[in-house]
N, C-alpha and C positions, 0 to 999 in steps of 0.2 A: 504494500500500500504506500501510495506517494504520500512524504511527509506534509503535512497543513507548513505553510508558510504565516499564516493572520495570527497571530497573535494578540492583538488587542480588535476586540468590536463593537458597536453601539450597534441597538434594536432599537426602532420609534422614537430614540431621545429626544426630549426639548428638552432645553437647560434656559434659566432662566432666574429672576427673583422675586421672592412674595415680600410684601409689603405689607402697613395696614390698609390700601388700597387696595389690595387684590394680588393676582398674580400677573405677572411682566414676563412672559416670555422672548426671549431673543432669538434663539433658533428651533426650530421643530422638525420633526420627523426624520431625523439623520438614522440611517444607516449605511455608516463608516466604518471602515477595517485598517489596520496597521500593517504591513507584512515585515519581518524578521528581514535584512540585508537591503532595505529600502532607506530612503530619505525621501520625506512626503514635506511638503512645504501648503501650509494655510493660510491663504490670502483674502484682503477681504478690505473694505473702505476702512476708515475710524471710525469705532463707535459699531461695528459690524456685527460685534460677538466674539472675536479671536481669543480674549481673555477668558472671557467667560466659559466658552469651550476647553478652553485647555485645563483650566480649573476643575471642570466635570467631569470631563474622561481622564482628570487626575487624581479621582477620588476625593478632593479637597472641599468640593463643593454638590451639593445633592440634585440632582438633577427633577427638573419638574416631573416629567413623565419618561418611561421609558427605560433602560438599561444599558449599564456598561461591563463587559465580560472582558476579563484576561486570561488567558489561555483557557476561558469556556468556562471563569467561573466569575460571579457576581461581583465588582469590585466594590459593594456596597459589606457584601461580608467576608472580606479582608480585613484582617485585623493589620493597625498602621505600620508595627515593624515588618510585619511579613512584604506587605507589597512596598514598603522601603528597599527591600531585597530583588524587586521584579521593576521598578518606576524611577525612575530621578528627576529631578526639574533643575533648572537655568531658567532663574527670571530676568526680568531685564534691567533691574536698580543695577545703578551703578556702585560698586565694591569700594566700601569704606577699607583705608588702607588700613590702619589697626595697626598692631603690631608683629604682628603673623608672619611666619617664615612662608614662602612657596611651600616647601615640605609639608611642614603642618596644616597649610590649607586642605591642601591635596587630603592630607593623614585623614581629614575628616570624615572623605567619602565613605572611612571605614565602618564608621560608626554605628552601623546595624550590624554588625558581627562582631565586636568587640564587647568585652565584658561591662562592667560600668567604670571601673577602675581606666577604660580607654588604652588597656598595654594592647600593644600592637604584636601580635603574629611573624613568624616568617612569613608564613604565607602573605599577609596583610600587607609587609614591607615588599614583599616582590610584585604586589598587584599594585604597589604606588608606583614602582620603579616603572613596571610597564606604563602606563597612564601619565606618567610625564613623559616617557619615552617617544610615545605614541603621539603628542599632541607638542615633541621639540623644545620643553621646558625643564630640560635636565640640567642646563646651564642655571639656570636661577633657581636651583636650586636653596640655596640658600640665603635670598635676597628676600627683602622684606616687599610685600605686595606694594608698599607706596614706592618702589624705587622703581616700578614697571610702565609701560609705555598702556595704554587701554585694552590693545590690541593683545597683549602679553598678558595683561589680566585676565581678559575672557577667554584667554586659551588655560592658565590657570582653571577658569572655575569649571571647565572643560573636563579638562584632566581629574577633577576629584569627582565629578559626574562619572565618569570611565573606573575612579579605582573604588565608586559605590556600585561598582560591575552588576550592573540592570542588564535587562535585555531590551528593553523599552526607555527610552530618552524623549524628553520633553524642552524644548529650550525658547523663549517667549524671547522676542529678537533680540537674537544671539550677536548682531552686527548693528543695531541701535545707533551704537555712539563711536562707530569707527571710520577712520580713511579706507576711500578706495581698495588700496594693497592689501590692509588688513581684512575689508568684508569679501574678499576674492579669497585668503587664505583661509578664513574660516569657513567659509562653505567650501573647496576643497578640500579638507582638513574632515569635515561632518560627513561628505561622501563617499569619504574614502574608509573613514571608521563605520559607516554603515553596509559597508562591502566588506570591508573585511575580517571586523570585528561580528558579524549577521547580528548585530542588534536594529530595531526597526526604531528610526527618529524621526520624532516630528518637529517641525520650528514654524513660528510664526513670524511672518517677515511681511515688509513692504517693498522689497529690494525684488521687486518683478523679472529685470532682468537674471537676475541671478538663479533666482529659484526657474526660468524655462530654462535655464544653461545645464542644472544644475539637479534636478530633483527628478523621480522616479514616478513622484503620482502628486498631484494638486487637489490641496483640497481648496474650493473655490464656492465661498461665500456670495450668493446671488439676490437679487433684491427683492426675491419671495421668501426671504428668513431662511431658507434652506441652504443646504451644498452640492453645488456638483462636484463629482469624484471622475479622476481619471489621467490619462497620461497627459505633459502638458501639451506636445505636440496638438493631439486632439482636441481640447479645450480653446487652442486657439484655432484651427482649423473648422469648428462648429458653431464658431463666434462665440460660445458661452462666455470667456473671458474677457473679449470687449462689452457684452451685455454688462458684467458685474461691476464693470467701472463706469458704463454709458455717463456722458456729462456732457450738456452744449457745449460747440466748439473744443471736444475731445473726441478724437478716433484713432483705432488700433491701428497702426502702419503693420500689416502683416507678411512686410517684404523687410521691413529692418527690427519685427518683431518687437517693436515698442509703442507708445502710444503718443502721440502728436494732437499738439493747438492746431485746430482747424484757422483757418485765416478769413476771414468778412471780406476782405481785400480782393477783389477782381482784375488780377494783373495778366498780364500775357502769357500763352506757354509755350515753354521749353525742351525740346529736346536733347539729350546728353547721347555723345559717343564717346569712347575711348576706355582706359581702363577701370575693370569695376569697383576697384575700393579707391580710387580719385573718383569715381562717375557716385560714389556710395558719399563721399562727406560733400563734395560740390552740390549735390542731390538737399544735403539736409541744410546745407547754409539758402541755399534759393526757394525754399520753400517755407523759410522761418522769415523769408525776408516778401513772402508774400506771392511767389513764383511760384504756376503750376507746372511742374516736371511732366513729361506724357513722352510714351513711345510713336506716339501717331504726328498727325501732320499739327505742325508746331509752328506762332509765329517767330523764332527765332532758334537757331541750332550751335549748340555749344559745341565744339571736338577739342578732346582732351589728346595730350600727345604728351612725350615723356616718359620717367617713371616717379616714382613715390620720392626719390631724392631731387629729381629737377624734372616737375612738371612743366606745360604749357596750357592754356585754354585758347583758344583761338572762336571768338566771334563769327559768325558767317556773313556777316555782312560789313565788315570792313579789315583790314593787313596789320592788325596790332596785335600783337599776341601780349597776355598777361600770365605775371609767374605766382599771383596768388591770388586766391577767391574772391578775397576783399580787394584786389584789384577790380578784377570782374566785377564785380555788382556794383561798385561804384560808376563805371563806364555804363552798366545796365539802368541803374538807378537816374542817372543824369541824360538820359535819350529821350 
């Protein structure tokens, strides 16, 4: 028999909260699954339910209606160490430096298998070792969390989520409050540990691009309080995920797979020839500047010539060539 991959699943959940008004549901009817060696990424506007979800199917918060099983059993009767042993969470405050070594942070993940006295194991000490190892913080080792960069931090609280060795990882934007470089390493970094560690992660992100680069199944918050589930190619491909973001004067570009300011502006269009990653950012400056791009019959025709180190754009209708964008449009701009 093939072994089940799903690991974590909701039946009919709403999650939600009661008041003295009454009850406030925020999402309904989900049935969502987790699989073992995946990275699922939950997306969804502000204010969507992404918190609130992850709170529910993390046992922390009681769900209105409905049911959440881990490995097929109720996680309402799990007692709290036990599925400390099976769940971890990364929230998204930002880490008070304290006085804590890297080490001892990490040390903490242990703390569902440690006695109360907190001595640490062999075993315990090699499951740290791995978990710094694995998440590249063996060097800092013994630096204090305020001497680390944000970036370095959240691979810390990473690494003690890893030596609280779950099978299931939960992390509420894990890339929040990072540079570029660093929210590119950390989602590499969570894919990679979700491949080859077979624990099944979910994170909740606003980093769109990252999570279709980067993630195995989307869960995708829609404006019927529900989710749609699936791979993301698909998602964007059946327009679901420009529906869940619809907003006047926003639409999915589903050729540079992100989403663009429509323009009010009625300007001429443009055709591009020449190389496609020049024909791909000339594309995106002319159309922010109010230009509609078309491969059909255009009042004006751009040709790119060059490469990426010494371009040219060449006008069709006059001998000047220009060696950058914002040349061009400036010559377009003043005709």
């Amino acid at each position: 028999m093939k072994e089940t991959r799903t690991i974590l699943n909701t039946t009919n959940l709403t999650v939600g909260y009661k008041d003295k008004k009454g009850v406030k549901p925020v999402l309904s009817n989900l049935n969502l699954s987790l699989e073992k060696g995946k990275l699922t990424c939950l997306l969804g506007t502000n204010g969507a339910g992404k918190s609130t979800l992850m709170r529910t199917i993390g046992g922390i918060q009681k769900p209105l209606e409905g049911e959440v099983f881990m490995q097929g059993k109720p996680i309402r009767s799990i007692d709290a160490k036990s599925l400390s042993k099976q769940l971890s969470l990364v929230l998204t405050d930002r880490i008070a430096p304290g006085n804590l070594t890297v080490y001892a942070l990490v040390s903490l993940g242990r703390f569902p298998y440690t006695s109360w006295l907190g001595t640490l194991s062999q075993k315990d000490k090699d499951i740290i070792f791995l978990a710094m190892e694995a998440t590249g913080i063996l060097e800092f080792a013994n630096k204090h969390i305020g001497e680390l960069s944000d970036g370095e931090r959240q691979k810390v609280m990473i690494a003690r989520t890893l030596a609280q060795d779950t099978e299931v990882i939960f992390l509420d934007e894990p890339t929040a409050h990072l540079d570029l470089p660093n929210r590119m390493e950390i989602f590499h970094l969570l894919r990679a540990l979700a491949v080859d560690s077979d624990k099944a992660i979910l994170l909740t992100t606003h980093e769109l691009d990252m999570a279709l680069a980067n993630a195995d199944h989307l869960w995708l918050i829609n404006q019927n309080q529900t989710i749609d589930s699936g791979l993301p190619e698909d998602l964007v491909l059946n327009g679901l995920l420009e529906e869940a973001f619809q907003r006047d004067q926003l639409q999915f570009d589903y050729e540079l797979g992100t989403f663009k300011r429509t323009s009010t502006q009625k300007k001429i269009k443009i055709k591009l020839e020449g190389d496609s990653i020049l024909k791909r950012w000339t594309r995106s400056a002319l159309e922010r500047a109010g230009y509609e791009v078309t491969p059909d019959a255009s009042d004006i025709e751009i040709r790119i010539s060059g490469n990426l180190k010494a371009p040219l754009w060449h006008l069709n209708y006059n001998d000047t060539t220009y060696k950058t964008i914002q040349e061009l449009l400036i010559q377009l701009n003043n005709q």
